[in-house]
Structures are given as structure tokens and as C-alpha cells.
C-alpha positions in Angstrom: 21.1 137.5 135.4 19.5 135.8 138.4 17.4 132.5 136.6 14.0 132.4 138.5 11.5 129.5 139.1 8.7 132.0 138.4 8.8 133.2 135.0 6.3 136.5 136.1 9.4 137.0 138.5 11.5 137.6 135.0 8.8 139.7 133.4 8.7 141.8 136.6 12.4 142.8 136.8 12.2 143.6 133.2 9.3 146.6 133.9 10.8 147.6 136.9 14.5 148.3 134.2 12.1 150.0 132.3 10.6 152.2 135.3 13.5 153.5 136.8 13.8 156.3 134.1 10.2 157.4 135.3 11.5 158.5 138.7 12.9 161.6 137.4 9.8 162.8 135.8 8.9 163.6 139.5 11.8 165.7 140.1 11.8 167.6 137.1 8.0 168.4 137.4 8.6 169.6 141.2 11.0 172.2 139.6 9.3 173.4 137.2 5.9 173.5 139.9 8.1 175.7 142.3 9.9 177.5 139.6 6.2 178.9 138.5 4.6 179.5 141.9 8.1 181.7 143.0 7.5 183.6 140.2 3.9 183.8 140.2 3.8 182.1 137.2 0.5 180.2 136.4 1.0 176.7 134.9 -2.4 176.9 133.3 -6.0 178.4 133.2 -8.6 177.3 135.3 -10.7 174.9 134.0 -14.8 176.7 133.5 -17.2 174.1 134.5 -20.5 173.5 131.8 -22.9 174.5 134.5 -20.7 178.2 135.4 -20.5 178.6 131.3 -24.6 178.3 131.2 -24.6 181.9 133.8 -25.1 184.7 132.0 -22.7 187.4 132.3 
């Protein structure tokens, strides 16, 4: 391990070891994302706004 003047410099390296796993979140979701819109596939309902649920009918 590389000894650092700065000890936020330590702390910093630390989280970034912890990150790395979160990089293939990205990946994954971009396949399932395509995966759905090839197959027409919607990945959920479309949120109704309060002011469209006040319209009647």
C-alpha cells in the first residue's frame, strides 16, 4: 500500500475499491434495457400524473 501525506488521499482509495463493483451495474442494466425494447417488452407502466387522474373519463 502506497503511505500518503494526506490521510483523505487513504480514505479516497478505499471508496474508489469499493466502487469498482458498481461499474457493472451499467452494463447489466443496458442489457436488460435493449433486451426489453427488441422485444417490445415494456420495463414498466407509465407513471399518471395527479392533475390527468383529476379528468374525468
Amino acid at each position: 500500500m502506497v503511505v500518503s501525506s494526506y490521510y483523505d488521499l487513504d480514505q479516497l482509495r478505499a471508496a474508489m475499491q469499493d466502487v469498482e463493483g458498481v461499474y457493472m451495474i451499467t452494463p447489466a442494466l443496458d442489457i436488460i434495457r435493449t433486451d426489453a425494447w427488441l422485444t417490445g417488452t415494456p420495463l414498466a407502466s407509465t407513471r399518471t400524473s395527479r392533475f390527468s387522474r383529476l379528468s374525468p373519463g
